[in-house]
C-alpha positions in Angstrom: -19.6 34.6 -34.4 -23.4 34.6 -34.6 -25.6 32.6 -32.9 -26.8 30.3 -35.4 -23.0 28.7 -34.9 -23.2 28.5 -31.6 -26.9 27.6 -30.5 -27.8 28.1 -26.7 -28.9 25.0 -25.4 -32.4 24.6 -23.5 -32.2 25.4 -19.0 -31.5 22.1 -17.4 -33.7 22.9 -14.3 -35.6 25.9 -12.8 -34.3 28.6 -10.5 -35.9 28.1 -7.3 -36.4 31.6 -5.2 -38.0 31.2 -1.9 -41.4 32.5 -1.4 -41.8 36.6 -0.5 -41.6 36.7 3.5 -42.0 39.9 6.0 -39.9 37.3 8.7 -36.6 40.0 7.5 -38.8 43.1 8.2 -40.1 41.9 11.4 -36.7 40.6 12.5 -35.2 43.7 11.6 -38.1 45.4 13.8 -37.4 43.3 16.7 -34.0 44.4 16.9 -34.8 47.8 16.7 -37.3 47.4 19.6 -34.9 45.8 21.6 -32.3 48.1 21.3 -34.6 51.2 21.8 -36.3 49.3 25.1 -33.1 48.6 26.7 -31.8 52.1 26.0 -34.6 54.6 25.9 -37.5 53.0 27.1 -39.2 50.7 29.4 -38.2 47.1 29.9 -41.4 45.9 28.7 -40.2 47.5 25.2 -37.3 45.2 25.3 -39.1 42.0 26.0 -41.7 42.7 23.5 -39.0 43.6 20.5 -37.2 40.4 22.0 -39.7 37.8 21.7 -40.3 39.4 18.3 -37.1 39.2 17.1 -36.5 35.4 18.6 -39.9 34.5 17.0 -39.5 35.4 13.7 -35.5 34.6 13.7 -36.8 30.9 14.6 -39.4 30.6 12.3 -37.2 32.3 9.3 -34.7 29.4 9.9 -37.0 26.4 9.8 -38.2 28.2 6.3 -34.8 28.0 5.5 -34.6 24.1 6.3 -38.0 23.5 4.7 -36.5 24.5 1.7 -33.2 23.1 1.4 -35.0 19.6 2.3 -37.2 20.8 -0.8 -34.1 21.1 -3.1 -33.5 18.4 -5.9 -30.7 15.8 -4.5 -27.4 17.0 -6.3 -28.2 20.3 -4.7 -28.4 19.3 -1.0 -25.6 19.3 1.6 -22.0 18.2 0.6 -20.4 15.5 2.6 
């Protein structure tokens, strides 16, 4: 079959990607400082990759809400 049978019909709605973000890299940096401070290093290691890592974990989620509110209607939450 070729596709003049069979035309392909015109998108019905954009793909939505959410914005570029360095919240995963810094996440993934506060882990790692948390893990070396309370291992290797000094305390103050630990707190500092810890508040990093609950920062940015917080902030990545609320992106998250932000755009799931965004979403057209049919593609919100199921209940």
């Amino acid at each position: 079959m070729s596709d003049a049978e069979h035309p392909v019909p015109p998108a019905g709605e954009d793909i939505h990607l959410p914005a570029g973000s360095m919240k995963p890299f810094l996440c993934g940096l506060g882990i790692t400082l948390t893990v070396i401070g309370s291992t290797i290093f000094t305390p103050y290691l630990f707190v500092f990759g810890l508040i990093i890592f609950l920062t940015t974990t917080y902030k990545w989620i609320q992106d998250v809400r932000h755009d799931v509110a965004a979403l057209p209607e049919e593609h919100g939450p199921q209940h």
